[in-house]
C-alpha atoms as one frame of an Amber mdcrd trajectory, in Angstrom:
protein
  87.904 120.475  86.274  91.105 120.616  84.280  93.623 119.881  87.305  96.613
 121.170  84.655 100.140 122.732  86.736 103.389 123.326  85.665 104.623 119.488
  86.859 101.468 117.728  85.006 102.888 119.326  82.202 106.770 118.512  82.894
 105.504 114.903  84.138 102.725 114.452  81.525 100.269 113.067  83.770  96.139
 114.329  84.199  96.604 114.552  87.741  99.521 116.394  89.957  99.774 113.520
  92.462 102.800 111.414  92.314 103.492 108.031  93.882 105.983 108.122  96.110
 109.280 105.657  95.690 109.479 102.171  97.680 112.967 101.076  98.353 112.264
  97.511  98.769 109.135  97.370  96.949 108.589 100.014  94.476 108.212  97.739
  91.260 105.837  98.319  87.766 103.550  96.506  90.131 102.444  99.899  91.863
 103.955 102.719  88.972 102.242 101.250  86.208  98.514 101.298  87.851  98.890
 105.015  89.186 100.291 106.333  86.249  97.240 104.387  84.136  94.703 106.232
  86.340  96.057 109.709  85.511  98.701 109.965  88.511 102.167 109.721  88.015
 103.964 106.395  89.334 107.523 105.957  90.092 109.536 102.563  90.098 112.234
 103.115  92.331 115.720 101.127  90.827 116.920  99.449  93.770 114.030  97.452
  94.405 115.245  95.392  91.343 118.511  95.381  92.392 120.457  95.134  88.948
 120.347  96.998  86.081 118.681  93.560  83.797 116.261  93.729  86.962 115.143
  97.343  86.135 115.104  97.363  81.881 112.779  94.764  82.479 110.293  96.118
  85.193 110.590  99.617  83.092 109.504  96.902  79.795 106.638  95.187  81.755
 105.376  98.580  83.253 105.062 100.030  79.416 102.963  96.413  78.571 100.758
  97.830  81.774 100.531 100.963  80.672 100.474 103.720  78.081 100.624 106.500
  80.256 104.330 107.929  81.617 105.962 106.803  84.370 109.279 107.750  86.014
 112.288 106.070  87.809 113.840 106.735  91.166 117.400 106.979  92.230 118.298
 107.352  95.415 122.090 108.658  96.342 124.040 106.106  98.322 121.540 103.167
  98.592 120.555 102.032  94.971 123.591  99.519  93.721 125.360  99.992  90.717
 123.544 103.430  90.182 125.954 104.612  87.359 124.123 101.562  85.084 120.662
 101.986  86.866 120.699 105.377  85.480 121.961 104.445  82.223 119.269 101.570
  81.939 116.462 104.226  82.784 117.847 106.679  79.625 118.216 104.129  77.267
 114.826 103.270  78.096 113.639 106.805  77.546 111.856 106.854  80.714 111.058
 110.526  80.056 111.941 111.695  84.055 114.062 110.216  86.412 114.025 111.310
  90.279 116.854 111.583  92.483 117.125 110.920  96.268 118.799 111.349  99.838
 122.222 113.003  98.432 123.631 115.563  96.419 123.038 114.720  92.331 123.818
 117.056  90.429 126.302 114.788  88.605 123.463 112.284  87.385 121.205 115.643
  87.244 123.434 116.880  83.861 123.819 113.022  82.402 119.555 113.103  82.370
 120.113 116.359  81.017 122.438 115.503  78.396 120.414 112.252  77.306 117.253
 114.975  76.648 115.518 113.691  79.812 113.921 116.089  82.927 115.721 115.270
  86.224 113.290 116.448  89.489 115.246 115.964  92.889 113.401 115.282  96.951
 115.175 116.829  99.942 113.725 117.444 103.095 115.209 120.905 103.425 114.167
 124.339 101.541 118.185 124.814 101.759 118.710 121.919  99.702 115.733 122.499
  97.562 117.489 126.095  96.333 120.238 124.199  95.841 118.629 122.157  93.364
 117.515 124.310  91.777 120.793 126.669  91.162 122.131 122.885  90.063 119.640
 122.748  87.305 116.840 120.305  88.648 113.281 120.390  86.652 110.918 120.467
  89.620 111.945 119.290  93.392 110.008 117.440  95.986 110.214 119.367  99.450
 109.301 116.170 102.168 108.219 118.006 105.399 108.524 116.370 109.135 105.116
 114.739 108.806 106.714 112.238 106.031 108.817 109.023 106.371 112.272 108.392
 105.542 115.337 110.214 106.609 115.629 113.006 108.870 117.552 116.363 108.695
 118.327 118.560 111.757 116.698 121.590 109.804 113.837 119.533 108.662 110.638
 121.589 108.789 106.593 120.863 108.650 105.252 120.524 105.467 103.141 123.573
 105.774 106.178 125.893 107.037 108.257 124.558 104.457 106.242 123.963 101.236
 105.565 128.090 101.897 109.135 129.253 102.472 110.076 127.845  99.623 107.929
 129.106  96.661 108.162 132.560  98.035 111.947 132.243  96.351 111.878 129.187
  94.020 111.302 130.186  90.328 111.004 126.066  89.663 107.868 123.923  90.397
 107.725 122.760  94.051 106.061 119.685  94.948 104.882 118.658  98.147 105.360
 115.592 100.530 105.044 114.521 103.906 101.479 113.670 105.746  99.290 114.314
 102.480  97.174 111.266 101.535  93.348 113.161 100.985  91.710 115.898  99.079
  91.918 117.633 102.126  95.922 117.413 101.737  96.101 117.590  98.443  94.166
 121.248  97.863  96.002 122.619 100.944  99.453 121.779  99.141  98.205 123.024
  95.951  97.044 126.583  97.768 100.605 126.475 100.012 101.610 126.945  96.091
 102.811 123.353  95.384 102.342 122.630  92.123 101.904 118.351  93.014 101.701
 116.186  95.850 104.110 113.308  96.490 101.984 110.195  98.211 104.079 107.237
  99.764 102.046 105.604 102.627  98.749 106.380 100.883  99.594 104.522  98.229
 100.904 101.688 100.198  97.966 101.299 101.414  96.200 100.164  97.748  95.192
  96.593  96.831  98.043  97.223  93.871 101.244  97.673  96.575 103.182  94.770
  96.729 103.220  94.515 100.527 101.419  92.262 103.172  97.912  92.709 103.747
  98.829  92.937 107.188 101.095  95.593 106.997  97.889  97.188 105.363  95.287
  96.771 107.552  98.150  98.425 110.164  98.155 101.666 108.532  94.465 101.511
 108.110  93.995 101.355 111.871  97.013 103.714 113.052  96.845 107.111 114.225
  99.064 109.666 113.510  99.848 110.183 117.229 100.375 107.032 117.907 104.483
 106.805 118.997 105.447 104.207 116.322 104.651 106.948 113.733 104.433 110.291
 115.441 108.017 109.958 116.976 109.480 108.305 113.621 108.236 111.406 111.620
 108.652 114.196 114.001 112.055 113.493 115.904 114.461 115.068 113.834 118.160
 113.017 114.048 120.490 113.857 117.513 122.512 116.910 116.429 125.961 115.106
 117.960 125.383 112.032 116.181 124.719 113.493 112.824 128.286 115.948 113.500
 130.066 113.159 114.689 129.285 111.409 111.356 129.785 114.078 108.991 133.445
 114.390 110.932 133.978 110.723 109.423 133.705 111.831 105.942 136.606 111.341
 103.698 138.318 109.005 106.710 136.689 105.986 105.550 134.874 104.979 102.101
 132.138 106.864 100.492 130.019 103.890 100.670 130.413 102.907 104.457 130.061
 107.182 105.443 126.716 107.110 103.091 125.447 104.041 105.114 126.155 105.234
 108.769 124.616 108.869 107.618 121.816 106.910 106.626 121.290 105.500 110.250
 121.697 108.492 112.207 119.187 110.457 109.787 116.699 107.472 110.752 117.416
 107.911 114.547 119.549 104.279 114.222 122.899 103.431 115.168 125.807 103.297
 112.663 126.547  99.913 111.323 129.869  99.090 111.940 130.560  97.623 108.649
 129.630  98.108 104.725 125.892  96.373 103.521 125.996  94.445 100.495 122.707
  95.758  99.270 121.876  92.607  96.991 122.880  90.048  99.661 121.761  91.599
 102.870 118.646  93.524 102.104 115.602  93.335 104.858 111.852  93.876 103.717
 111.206  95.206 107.399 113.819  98.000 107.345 112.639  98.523 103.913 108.904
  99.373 105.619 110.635 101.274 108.137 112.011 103.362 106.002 109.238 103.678
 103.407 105.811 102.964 105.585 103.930 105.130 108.059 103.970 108.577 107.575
 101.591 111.027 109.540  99.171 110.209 106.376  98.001 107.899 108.598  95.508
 109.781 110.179  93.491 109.941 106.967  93.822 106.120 105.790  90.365 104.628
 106.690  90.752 101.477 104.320  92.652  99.562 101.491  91.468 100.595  97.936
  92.546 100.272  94.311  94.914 102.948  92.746  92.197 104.180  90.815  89.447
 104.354  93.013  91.839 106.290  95.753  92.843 108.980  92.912  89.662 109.112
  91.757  88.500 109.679  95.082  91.072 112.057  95.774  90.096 114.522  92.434
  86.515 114.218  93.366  86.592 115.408  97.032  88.757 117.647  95.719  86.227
 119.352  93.556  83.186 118.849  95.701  85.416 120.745  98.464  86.265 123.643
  95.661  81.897 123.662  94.590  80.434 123.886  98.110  78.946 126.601  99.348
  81.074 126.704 102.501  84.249 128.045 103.752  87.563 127.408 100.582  84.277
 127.123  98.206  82.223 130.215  99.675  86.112 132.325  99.044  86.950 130.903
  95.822  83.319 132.738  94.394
């Protein structure tokens, strides 16, 4: 079955599933297997900290692989992200994602250097917005994902569908999707890709403990360590009481305490030195232990979980039974 949509084409990957970026972990390590089994892998730039760090993860993943890959940049949280993004064009990584804040500055430098630019928000608002800023593709993460919160975060389902009834640009999914069951109800909510970060870290390749694995294989999604991380959107005084300190104190300190209260935290009191002071366990917080959960049963290779993916997929689409019965 020829799995071809408008972001396998922009991405240049067989399959519309991306790997999703790991702030403390997302190295060649984890891009360069997906994107050699037909997926689309990301290495995220601040898990190499500097700019030498990330030329040569971006070098060792092209030794792994001659598939594409793409690089991640997150807004407020990847150091020195002027040269990160500079490193990643002079590379020619061919697309380079942005994260967690506005970017449409570094959205017209990839532009400029002949490069696509795709954005993730968690809102359809901010997805339209991306798009009127000139972003390729964006990646919608509904309530059922990780990360950072929004007040007007939605489900995946609710949101995925609001927002290709108006977008012209390709939408992809994120947030709880980790099977073929996930992946073909994205692609008929009109997605045109999935975006996978705990399913993946749950793959021999991940660079993560093997306990941390063998936790996600035996969580639940309503289990409260994930279901109230994913579906308690951030205390509506607490994000306007931070939003009140912008422009009162530096850009880098307002960026950091926003980041706490959109992960249901309490502002730090003082500005992180990302290089000196970074923690692998926030890093899972942050990253690790979606609502995917629910449909994480063991650890396998990259391959063998796309692979597994695509054919369920197609089985589902040939059977003589309820999407297949329709689709006759």
């Amino acid at each position: 079955m020829n799995w071809k949509t408008r972001v396998t084409e922009l991405l240049g990957s067989k399959y519309p599933i991306i790997q999703g970026a790991f702030g403390g972990f997302g190295t060649s390590a984890i891009a360069a297997p997906v994107s050699a089994a037909g997926g689309f892998g990301i290495i995220t730039a601040s898990a190499l900290r500097t700019p030498e760090g990330l030329r040569e993860d971006i070098r060792k993943a092209r030794s792994m692989t001659d598939k594409p890959f793409g690089v991640n940049l997150s807004v407020g949280l990847c150091p020195s992200i002027d040269e990160m993004r500079e490193v990643a064009i002079e590379e020619r990584v061919p697309v380079i994602f942005t994260a967690a804040y506005r970017a449409d500055d570094h959205g017209r430098r990839i532009h400029e250097a002949g490069l696509k630019w795709v954005h993730k928000v968690v809102t359809v608002k901010h997805a339209l917005a991306a798009e009127q800023q000139g972003a390729d593709a964006v990646v919608i993460v509904g309530m059922e994902g990780t990360a950072f919160k929004n007040i007007n975060q939605i489900p995946t389902l609710v949101g995925i569908t609001t927002a290709v009834r108006t977008m012209k640009i390709p939408v992809i999914a994120a947030g709880g999707i980790g099977d073929a069951h996930g992946f073909l109800a994205a692609l008929a909510m009109g997605a045109e890709g999935v975006y996978m970060g705990t399913r993946f870290l749950a793959t021999r390749e991940c660079p993560v403990s093997e306990r941390y694995k063998q936790k996600l294989v035996q969580a639940q999604p309503w289990d409260p360590e994930f279901r109230d991380r994913c579906l308690a959107p951030p205390k509506a005084e607490e994000y306007q009481k931070v939003m009140g300190e912008r422009g009162s104190i530096s850009q880098e300190l307002w960026l950091q305490r926003l980041e706490q209260v959109l992960l249901n935290q309490a502002p730090r009191g003082k500005e992180i030195d990302w290089e000196r002071d970074f923690d692998e366990d926030m890093a899972l917080r942050i990253a690790g232990g979606s609502l995917a959960v629910g449909v994480i049963d063991r650890v396998m290779s990259v391959k063998e979980l796309i692979e597994t993916i695509i054919r369920d997929a197609e089985e589902i689409l040939s059977r003589k039974g309820n999407l297949g019965r329709l689709l006759k």
